[in-house]
C-alpha positions in Angstrom: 0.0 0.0 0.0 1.0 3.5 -0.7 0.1 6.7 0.9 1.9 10.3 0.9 3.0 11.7 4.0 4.7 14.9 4.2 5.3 14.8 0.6 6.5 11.4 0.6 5.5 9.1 -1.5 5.5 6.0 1.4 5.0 2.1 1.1 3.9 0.2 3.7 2.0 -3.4 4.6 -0.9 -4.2 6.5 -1.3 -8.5 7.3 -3.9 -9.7 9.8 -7.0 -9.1 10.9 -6.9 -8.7 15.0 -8.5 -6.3 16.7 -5.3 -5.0 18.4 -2.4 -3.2 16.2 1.2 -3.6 16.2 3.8 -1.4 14.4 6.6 -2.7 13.5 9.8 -0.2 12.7 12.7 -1.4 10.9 16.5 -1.0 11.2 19.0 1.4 9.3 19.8 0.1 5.9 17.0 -2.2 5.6 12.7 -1.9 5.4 9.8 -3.6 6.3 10.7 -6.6 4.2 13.0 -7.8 7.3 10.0 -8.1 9.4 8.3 -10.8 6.8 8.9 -13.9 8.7 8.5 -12.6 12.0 5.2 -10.1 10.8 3.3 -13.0 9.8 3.8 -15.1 13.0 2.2 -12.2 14.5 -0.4 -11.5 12.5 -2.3 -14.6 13.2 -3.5 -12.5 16.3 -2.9 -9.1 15.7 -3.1 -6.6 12.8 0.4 -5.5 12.3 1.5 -2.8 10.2 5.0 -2.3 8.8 6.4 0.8 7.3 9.2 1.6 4.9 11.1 4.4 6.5 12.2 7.3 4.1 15.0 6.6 2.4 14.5 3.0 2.4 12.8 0.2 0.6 9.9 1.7 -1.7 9.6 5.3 0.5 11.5 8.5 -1.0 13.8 10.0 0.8 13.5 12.4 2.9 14.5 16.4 2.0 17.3 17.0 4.3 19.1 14.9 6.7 16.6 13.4 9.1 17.9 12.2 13.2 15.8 10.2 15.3 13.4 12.4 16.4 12.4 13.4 12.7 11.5 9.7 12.0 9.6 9.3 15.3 7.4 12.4 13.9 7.4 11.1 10.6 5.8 7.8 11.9 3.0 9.6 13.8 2.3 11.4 11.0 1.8 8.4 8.8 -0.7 6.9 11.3 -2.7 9.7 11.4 -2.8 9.9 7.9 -4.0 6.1 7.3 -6.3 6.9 10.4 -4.9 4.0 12.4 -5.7 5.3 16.2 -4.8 2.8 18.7 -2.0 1.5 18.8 -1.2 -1.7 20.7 2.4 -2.3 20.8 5.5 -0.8 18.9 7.9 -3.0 18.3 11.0 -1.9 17.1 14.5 -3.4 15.8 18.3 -1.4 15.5 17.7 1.8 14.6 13.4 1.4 14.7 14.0 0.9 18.4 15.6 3.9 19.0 12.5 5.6 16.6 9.9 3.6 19.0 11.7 5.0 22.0 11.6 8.7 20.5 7.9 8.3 20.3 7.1 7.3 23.8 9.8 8.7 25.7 8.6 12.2 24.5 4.7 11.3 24.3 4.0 11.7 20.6 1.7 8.1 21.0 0.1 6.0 23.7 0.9 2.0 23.1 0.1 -0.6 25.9 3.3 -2.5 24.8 7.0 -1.6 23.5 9.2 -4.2 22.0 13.1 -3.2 21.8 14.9 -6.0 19.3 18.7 -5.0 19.3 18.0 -1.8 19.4 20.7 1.1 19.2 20.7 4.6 20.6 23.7 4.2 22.9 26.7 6.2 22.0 29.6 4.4 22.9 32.6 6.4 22.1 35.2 3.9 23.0 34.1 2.0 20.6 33.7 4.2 17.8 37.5 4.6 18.4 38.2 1.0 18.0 36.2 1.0 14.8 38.0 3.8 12.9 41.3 3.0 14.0 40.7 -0.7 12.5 39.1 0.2 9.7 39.9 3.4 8.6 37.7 5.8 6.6 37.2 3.5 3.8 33.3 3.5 3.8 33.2 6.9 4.3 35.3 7.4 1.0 32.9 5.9 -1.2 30.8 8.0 -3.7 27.5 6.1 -2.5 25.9 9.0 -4.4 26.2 7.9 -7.7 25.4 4.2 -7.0 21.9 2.5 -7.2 19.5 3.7 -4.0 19.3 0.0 -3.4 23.2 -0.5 -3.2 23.7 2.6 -1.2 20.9 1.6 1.6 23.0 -2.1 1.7 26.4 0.3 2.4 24.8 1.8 4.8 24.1 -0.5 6.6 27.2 -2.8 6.4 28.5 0.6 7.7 26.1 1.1 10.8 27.4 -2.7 11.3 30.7 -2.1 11.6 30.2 0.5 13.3 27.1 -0.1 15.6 25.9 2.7 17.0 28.9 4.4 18.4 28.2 7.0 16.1 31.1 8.2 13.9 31.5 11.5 13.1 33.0 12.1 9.9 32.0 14.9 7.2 32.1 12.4 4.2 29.6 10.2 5.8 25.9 9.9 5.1 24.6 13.1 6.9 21.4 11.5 7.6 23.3 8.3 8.8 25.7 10.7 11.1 22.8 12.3 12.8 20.6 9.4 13.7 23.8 7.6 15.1 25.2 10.7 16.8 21.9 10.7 19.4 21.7 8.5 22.7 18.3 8.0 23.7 18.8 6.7 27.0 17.6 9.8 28.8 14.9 10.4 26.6 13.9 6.2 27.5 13.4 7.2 30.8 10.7 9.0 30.0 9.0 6.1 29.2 6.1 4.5 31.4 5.1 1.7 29.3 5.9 -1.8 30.0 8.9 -2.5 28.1 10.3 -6.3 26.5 14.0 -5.8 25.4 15.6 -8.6 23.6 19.2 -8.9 22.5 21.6 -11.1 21.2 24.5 -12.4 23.0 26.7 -12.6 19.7 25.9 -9.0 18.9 28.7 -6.8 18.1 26.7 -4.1 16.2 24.6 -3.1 19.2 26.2 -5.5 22.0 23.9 -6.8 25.3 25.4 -4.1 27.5 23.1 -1.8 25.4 20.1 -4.0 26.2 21.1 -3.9 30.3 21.5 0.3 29.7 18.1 0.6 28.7 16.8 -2.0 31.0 17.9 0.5 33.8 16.3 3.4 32.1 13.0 1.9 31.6 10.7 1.5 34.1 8.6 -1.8 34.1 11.1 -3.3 31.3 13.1 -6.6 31.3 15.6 -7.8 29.1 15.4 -11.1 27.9 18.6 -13.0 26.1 18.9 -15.4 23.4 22.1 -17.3 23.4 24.2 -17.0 20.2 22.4 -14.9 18.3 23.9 -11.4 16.0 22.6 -8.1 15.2 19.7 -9.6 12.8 18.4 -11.7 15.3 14.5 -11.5 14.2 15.0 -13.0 11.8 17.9 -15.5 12.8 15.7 -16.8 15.6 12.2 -15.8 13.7 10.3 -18.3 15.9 12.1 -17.4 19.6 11.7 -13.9 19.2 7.8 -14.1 17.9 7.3 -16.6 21.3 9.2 -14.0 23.2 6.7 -11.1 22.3 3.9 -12.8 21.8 4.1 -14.3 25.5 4.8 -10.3 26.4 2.2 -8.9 24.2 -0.5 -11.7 26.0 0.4 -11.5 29.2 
């Protein structure tokens, strides 16, 4: 389905038929395609709507470099505009965590549930260090401009892997890349009052389980829940223990 919001021509998908809606928000690089395996286990109790965030997928980009915040708005705005209410649960993974956690922590939505899947906005500086000392500026070198929308998005995101979220700062960079990983969202998380399941990988290295155990102590009413050897993509690595995972949260 297609709709325009803010001028944006914007895909997104709509499977089930329950009464209660979940949004599901997608990581950096990728779009709502990720969420296919893990969508339609949920769907055959909810009605859960995914979106293609601008820039990726089927959605235009947006018209300037966007940060957290300016997706979080974007996302209200696209429910409003497809009239969709009440809103169950967000559920979020990478980067569409730290989106969900924009839109509660600062009250742009009311959701009964929030579902953090590896997600980022921790700045870890150390880190970052690390990274560009082992691997240089190479990424940031590359003319992504000129390449297909399709190949850039995947080179972003083998860059926000290697990098996780420790949020490089460098001028030849992405500037929409550089300010969404530039922001930590822990303070803004505890602003949050709604009961809160945070999953993460113990084989992560983009957005490591310390992450997970900083927003576990920002969040009231959260708990952090941790499946053994399992990376950064880990809905859909372990499709079926996440879905059981959230769909024992989103019951109870």
């Amino acid at each position: 389905m297609n709709v325009v919001v803010n001028g944006l021509m914007t895909n997104y998908l709509k499977v089930g038929s329950g009464r209660r809606v979940i949004i599901l928000l997608h990581g950096w690089g990728d779009s709502s395609a990720t969420f296919a395996d893990f969508g339609r286990r949920l769907a055959k109790n909810y009605t859960v709507l995914t979106v293609d965030l601008p820039g990726f997928g089927a959605t235009q980009e947006p018209p300037r470099p966007w940060g957290v915040d300016d997706y979080a708005n974007f996302v209200v705005t696209w429910l409003n505009k497809i009239g969709q209410k009440d809103v169950y649960a967000l559920i979020g993974h990478s980067n569409g965590g730290a989106i969900a956690i924009s839109m509660l922590g600062r009250k742009l939505i009311k959701s009964k549930k929030l579902i953090l899947i590896a997600s980022s906005g921790i700045r870890d500086i150390y880190k970052m260090r690390r990274v560009i000392l082992r691997s240089g500026a190479t990424i940031a070198r590359l003319p992504l401009k000129i390449l297909p929308k399709r190949t850039r998005n995947r080179i972003k995101r083998r860059a926000y892997e290697a990098i996780g979220s420790d949020y490089m700062m460098m001028p030849e960079l992405d500037a929409s890349f550089r300010r969404l990983v530039n922001q930590d969202m822990q303070e803004t998380a505890t602003h949050i009052d709604t009961p809160t399941l945070i999953i993460y990988g113990s084989a992560d290295d983009t957005t490591p389980l310390k992450y997970g155990q900083l927003f576990k102590d920002a969040i009231n009413q959260s708990r952090l829940e941790v499946i053994e050897g399992a990376g950064h993509m880990i809905h859909q690595e372990k499709a079926e223990k996440v879905a059981a995972l959230s769909k024992d949260f989103l019951n109870a």
